[in-house]
Biopython code that builds the backbone (N, CA, C, O; Angstrom):
import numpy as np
from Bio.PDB.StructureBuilder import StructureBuilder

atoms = [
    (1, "UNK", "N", (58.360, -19.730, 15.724)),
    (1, "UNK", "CA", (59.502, -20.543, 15.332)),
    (1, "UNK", "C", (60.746, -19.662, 15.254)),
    (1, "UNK", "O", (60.588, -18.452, 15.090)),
    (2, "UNK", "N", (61.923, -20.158, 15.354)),
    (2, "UNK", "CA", (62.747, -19.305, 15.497)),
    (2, "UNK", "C", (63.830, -20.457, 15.017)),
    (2, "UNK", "O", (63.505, -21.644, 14.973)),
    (3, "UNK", "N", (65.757, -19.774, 14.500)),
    (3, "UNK", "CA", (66.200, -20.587, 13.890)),
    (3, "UNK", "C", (66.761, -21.232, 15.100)),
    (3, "UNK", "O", (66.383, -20.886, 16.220)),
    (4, "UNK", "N", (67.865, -22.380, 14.874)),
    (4, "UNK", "CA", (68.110, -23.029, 16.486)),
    (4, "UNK", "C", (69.449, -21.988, 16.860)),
    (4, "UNK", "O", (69.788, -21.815, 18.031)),
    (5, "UNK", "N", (69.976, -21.495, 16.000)),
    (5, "UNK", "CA", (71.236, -20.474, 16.338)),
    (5, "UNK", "C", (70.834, -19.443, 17.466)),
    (5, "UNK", "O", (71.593, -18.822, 18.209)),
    (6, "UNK", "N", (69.209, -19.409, 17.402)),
    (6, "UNK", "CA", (69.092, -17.981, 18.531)),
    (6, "UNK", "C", (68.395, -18.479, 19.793)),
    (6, "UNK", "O", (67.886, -17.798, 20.683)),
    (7, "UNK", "N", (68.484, -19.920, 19.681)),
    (7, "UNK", "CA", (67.671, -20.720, 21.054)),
    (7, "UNK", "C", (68.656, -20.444, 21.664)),
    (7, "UNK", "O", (69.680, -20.011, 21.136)),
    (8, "UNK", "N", (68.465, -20.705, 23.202)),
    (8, "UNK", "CA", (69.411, -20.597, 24.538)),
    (8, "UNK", "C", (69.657, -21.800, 24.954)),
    (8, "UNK", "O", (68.778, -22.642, 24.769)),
    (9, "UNK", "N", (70.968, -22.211, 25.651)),
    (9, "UNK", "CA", (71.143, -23.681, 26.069)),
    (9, "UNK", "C", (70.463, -23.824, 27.237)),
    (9, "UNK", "O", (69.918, -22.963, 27.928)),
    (10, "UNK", "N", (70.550, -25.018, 27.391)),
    (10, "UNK", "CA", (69.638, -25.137, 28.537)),
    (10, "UNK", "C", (68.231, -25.922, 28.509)),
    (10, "UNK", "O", (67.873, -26.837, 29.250)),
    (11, "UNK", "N", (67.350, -25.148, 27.172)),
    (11, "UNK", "CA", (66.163, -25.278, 27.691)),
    (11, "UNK", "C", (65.702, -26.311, 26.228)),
    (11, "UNK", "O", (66.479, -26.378, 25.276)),
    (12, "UNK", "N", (64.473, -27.001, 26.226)),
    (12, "UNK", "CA", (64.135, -28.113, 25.653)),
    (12, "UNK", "C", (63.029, -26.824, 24.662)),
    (12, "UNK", "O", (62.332, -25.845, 24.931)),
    (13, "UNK", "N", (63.616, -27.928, 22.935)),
    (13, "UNK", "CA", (63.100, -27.310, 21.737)),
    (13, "UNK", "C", (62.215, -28.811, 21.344)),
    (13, "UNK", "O", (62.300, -29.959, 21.780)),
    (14, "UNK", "N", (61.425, -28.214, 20.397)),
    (14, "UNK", "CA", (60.945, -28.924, 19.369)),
    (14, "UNK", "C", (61.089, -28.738, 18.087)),
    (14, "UNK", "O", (60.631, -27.661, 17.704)),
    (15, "UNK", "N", (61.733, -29.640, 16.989)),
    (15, "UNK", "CA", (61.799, -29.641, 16.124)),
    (15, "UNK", "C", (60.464, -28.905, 14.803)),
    (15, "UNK", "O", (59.330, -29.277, 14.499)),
    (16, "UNK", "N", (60.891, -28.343, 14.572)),
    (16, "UNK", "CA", (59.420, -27.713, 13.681)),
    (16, "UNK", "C", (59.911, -28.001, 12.045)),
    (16, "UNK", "O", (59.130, -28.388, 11.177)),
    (17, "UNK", "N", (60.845, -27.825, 11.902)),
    (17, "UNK", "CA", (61.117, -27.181, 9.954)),
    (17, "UNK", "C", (62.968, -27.874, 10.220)),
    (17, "UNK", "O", (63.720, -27.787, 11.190)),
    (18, "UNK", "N", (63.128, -28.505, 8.911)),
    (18, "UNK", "CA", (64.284, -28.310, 8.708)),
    (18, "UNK", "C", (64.389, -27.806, 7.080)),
    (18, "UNK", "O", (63.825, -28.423, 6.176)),
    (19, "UNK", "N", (65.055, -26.807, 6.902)),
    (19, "UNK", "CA", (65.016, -26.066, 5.881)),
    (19, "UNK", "C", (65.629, -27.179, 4.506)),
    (19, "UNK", "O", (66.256, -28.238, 4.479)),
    (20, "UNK", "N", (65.287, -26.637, 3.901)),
    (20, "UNK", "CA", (66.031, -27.980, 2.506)),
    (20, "UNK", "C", (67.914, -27.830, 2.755)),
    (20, "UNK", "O", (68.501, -26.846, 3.205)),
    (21, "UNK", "N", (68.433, -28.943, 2.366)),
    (21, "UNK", "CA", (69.397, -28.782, 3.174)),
    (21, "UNK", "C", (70.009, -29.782, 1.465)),
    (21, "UNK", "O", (69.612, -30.946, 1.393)),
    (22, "UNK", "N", (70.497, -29.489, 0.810)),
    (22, "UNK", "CA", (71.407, -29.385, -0.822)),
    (22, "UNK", "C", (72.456, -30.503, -0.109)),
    (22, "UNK", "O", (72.392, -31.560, -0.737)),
    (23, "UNK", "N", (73.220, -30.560, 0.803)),
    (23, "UNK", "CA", (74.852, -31.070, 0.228)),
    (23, "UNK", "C", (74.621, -32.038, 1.020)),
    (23, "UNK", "O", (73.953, -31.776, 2.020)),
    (24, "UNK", "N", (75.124, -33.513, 0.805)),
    (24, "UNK", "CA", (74.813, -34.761, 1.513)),
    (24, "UNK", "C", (75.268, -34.949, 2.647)),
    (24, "UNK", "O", (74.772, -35.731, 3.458)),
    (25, "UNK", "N", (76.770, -33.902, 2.934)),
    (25, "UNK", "CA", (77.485, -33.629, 4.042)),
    (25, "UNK", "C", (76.430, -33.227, 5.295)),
    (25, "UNK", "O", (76.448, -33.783, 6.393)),
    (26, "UNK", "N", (75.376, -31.989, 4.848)),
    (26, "UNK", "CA", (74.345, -31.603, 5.681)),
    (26, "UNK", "C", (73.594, -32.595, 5.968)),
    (26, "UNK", "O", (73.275, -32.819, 7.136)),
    (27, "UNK", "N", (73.096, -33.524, 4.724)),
    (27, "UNK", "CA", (72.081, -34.091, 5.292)),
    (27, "UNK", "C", (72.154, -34.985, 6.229)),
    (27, "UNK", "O", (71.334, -35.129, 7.136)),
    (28, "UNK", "N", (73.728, -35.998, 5.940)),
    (28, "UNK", "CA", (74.102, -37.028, 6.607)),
    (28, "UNK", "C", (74.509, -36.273, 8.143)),
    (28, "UNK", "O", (74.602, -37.124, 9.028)),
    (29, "UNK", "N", (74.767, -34.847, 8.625)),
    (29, "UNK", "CA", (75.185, -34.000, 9.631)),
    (29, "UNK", "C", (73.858, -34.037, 10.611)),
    (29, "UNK", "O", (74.042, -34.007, 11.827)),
    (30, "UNK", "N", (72.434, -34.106, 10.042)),
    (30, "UNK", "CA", (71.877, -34.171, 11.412)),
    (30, "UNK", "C", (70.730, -35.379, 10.829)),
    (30, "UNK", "O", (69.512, -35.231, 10.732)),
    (31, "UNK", "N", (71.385, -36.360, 10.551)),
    (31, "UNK", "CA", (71.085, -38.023, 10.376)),
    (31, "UNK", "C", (70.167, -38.042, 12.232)),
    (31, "UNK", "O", (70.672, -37.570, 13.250)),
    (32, "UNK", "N", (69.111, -38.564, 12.162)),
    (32, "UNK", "CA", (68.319, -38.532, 13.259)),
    (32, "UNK", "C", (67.427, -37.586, 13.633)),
    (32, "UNK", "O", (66.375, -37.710, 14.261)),
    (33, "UNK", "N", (67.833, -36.850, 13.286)),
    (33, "UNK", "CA", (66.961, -35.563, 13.668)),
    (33, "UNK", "C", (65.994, -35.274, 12.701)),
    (33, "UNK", "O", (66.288, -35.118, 11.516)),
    (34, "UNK", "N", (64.874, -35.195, 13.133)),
    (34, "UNK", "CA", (63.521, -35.247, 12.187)),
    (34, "UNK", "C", (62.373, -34.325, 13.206)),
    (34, "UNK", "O", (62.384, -34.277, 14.436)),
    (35, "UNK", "N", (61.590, -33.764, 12.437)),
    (35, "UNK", "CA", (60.410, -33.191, 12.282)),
    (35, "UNK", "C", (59.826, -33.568, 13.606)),
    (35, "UNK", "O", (59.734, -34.796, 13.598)),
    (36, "UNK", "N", (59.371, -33.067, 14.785)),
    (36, "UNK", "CA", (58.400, -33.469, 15.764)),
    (36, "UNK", "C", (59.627, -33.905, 16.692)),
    (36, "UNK", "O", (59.136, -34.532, 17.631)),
    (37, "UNK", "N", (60.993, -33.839, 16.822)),
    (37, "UNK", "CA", (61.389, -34.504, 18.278)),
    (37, "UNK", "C", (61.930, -33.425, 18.659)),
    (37, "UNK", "O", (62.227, -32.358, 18.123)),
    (38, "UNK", "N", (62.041, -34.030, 20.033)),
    (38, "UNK", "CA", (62.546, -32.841, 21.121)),
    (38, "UNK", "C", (63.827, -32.782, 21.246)),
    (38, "UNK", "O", (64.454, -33.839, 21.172)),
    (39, "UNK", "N", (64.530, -31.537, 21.466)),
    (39, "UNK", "CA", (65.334, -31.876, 21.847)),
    (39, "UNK", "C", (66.248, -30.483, 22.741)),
    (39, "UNK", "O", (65.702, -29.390, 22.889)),
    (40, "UNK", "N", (67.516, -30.738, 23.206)),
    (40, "UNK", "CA", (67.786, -29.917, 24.207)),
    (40, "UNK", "C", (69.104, -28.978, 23.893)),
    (40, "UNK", "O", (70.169, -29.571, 24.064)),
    (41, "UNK", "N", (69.174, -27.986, 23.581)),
    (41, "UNK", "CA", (70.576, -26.908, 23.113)),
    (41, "UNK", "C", (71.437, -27.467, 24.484)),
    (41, "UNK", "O", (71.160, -27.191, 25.651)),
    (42, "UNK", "N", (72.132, -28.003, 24.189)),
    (42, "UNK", "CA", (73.487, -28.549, 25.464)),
    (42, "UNK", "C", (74.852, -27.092, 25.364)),
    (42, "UNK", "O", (75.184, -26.343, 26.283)),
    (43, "UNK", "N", (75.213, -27.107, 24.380)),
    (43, "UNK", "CA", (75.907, -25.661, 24.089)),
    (43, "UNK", "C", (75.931, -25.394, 22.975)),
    (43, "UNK", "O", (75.716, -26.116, 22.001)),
    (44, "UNK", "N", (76.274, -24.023, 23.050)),
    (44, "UNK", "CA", (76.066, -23.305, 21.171)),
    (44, "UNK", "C", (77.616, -22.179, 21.482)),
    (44, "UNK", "O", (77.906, -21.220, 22.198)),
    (45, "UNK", "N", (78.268, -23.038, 20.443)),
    (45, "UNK", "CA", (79.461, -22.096, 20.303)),
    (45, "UNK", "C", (79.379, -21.121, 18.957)),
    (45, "UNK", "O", (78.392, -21.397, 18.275)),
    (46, "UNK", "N", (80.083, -20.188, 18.494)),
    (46, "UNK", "CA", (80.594, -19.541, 17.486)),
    (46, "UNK", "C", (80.966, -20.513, 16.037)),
    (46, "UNK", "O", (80.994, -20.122, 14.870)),
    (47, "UNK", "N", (81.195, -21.712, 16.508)),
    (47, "UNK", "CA", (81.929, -22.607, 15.115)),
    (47, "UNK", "C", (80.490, -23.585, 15.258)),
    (47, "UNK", "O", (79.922, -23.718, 14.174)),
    (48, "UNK", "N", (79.988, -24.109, 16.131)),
    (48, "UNK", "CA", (78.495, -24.720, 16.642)),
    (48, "UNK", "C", (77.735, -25.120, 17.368)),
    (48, "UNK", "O", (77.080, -24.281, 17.987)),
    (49, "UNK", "N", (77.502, -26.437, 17.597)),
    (49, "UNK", "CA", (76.668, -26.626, 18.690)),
    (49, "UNK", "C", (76.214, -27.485, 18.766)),
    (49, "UNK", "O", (75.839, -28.000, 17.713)),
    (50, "UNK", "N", (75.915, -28.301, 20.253)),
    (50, "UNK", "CA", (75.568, -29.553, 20.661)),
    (50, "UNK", "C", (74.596, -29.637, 21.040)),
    (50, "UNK", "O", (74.362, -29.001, 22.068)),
    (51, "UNK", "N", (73.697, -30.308, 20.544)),
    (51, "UNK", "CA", (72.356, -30.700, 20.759)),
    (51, "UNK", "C", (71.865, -32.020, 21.614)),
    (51, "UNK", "O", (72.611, -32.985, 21.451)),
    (52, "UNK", "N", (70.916, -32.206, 22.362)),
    (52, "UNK", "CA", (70.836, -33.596, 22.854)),
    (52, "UNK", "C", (69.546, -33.667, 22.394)),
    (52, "UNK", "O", (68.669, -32.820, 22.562)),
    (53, "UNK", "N", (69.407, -35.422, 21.406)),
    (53, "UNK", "CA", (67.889, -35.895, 21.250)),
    (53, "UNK", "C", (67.692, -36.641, 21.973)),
    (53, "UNK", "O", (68.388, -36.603, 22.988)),
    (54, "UNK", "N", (66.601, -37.767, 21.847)),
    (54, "UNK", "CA", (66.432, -38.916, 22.517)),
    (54, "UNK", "C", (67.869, -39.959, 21.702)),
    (54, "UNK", "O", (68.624, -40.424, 22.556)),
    (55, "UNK", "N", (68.110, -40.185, 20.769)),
    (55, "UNK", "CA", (69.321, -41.103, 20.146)),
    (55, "UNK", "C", (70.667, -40.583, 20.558)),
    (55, "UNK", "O", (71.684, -40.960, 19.976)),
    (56, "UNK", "N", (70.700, -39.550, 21.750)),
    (56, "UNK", "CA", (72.151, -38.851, 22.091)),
    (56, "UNK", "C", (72.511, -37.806, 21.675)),
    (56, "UNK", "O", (71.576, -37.064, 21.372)),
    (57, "UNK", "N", (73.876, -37.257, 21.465)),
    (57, "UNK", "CA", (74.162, -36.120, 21.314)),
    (57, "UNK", "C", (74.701, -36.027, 20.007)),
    (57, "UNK", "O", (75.296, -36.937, 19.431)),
    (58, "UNK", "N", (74.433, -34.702, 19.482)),
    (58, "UNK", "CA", (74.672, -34.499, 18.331)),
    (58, "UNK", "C", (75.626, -33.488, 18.105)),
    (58, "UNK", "O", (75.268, -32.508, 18.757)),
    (59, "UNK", "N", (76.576, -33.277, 17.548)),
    (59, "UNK", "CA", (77.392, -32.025, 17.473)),
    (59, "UNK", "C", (77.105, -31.363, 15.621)),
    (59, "UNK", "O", (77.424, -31.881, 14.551)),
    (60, "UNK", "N", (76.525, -30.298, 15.866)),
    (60, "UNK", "CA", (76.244, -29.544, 14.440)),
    (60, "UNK", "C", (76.938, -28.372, 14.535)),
    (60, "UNK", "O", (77.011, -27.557, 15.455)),
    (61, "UNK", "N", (77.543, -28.409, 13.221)),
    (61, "UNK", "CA", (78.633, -27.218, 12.520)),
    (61, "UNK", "C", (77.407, -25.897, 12.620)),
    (61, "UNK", "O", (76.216, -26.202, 12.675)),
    (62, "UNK", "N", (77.859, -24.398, 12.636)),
    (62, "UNK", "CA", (77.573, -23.296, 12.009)),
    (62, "UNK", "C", (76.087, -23.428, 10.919)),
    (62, "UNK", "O", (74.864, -23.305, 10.973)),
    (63, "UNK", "N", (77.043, -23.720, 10.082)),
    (63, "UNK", "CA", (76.143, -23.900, 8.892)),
    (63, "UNK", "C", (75.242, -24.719, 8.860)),
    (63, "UNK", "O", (74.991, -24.908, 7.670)),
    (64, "UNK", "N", (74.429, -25.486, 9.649)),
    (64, "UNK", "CA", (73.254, -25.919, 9.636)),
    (64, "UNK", "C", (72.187, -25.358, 10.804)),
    (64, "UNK", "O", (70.995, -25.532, 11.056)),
    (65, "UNK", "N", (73.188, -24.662, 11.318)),
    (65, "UNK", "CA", (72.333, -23.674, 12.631)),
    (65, "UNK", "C", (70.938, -23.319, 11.920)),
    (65, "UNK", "O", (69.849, -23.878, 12.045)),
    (66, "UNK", "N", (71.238, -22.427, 11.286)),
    (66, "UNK", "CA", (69.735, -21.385, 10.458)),
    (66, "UNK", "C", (69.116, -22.464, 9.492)),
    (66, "UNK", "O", (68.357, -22.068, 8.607)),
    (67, "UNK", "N", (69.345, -23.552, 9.589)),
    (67, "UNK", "CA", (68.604, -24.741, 8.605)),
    (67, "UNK", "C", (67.621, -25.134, 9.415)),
    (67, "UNK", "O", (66.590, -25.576, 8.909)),
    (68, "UNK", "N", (67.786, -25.029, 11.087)),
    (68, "UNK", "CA", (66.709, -26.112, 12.146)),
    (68, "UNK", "C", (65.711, -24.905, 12.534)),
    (68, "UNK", "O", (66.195, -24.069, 13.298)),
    (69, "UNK", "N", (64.571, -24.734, 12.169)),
    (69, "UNK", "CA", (63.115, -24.193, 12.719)),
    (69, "UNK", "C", (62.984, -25.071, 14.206)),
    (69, "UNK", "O", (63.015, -26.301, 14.151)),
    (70, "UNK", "N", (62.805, -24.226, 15.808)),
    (70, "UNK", "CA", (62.764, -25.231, 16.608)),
    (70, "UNK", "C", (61.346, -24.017, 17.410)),
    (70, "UNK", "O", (60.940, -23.116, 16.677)),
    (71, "UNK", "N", (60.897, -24.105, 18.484)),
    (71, "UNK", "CA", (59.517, -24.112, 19.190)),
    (71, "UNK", "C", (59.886, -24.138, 20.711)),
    (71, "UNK", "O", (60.191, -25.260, 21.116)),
    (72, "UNK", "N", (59.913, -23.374, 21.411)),
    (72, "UNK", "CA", (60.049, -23.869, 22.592)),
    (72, "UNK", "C", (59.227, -24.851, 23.367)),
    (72, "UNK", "O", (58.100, -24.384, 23.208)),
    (73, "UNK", "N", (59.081, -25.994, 24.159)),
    (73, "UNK", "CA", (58.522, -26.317, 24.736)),
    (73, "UNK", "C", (57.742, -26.088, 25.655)),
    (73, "UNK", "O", (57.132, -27.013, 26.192)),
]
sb = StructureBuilder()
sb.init_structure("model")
sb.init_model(0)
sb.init_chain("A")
sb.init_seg("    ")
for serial, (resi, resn, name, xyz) in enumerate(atoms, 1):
    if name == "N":
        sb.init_residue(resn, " ", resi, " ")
    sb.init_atom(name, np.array(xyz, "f"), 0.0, 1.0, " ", f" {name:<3s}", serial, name[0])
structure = sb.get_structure()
C-alpha cells in the first residue's frame, strides 16, 4: 500500500485505507470514494490532484493526499 501522493498518473489504483479523516471539509472532499473502488491518478499537482472513479472526476486538495492508502492494480 502506498499513500496516493506517491502513485503515478496514468495508471489504475485501488482503494485500500482511507485514513480517519477529523474535519467535515475532508470528509465531504472525497464524498464517493470508498474502500474497494478503483480508480485512476488523472494528474497530481503540488497544490493536488485529480482522480477518476466510476461516479467521475474528483479533484482532491494536498491535504488529503497521505489520507488515501491505494494498491496498484
Amino acid at each position: 500500500m502506498l499513500p496516493l501522493i506517491q502513485a503515478q498518473t496514468g495508471k489504475q489504483y485501488k482503494v485500500e485505507s482511507l485514513k480517519s479523516l477529523k474535519s467535515l471539509s475532508k470528509r465531504l472532499a472525497i464524498l464517493g470514494l470508498n474502500t474497494g473502488v478503483l480508480i485512476e491518478l488523472v494528474a497530481l499537482y503540488k497544490h493536488g490532484a485529480v482522480i477518476k472513479t466510476p461516479f467521475g472526476n474528483i479533484a482532491l486538495g494536498a491535504d488529503l493526499l497521505d489520507s488515501i492508502l491505494v494498491t496498484l492494480v
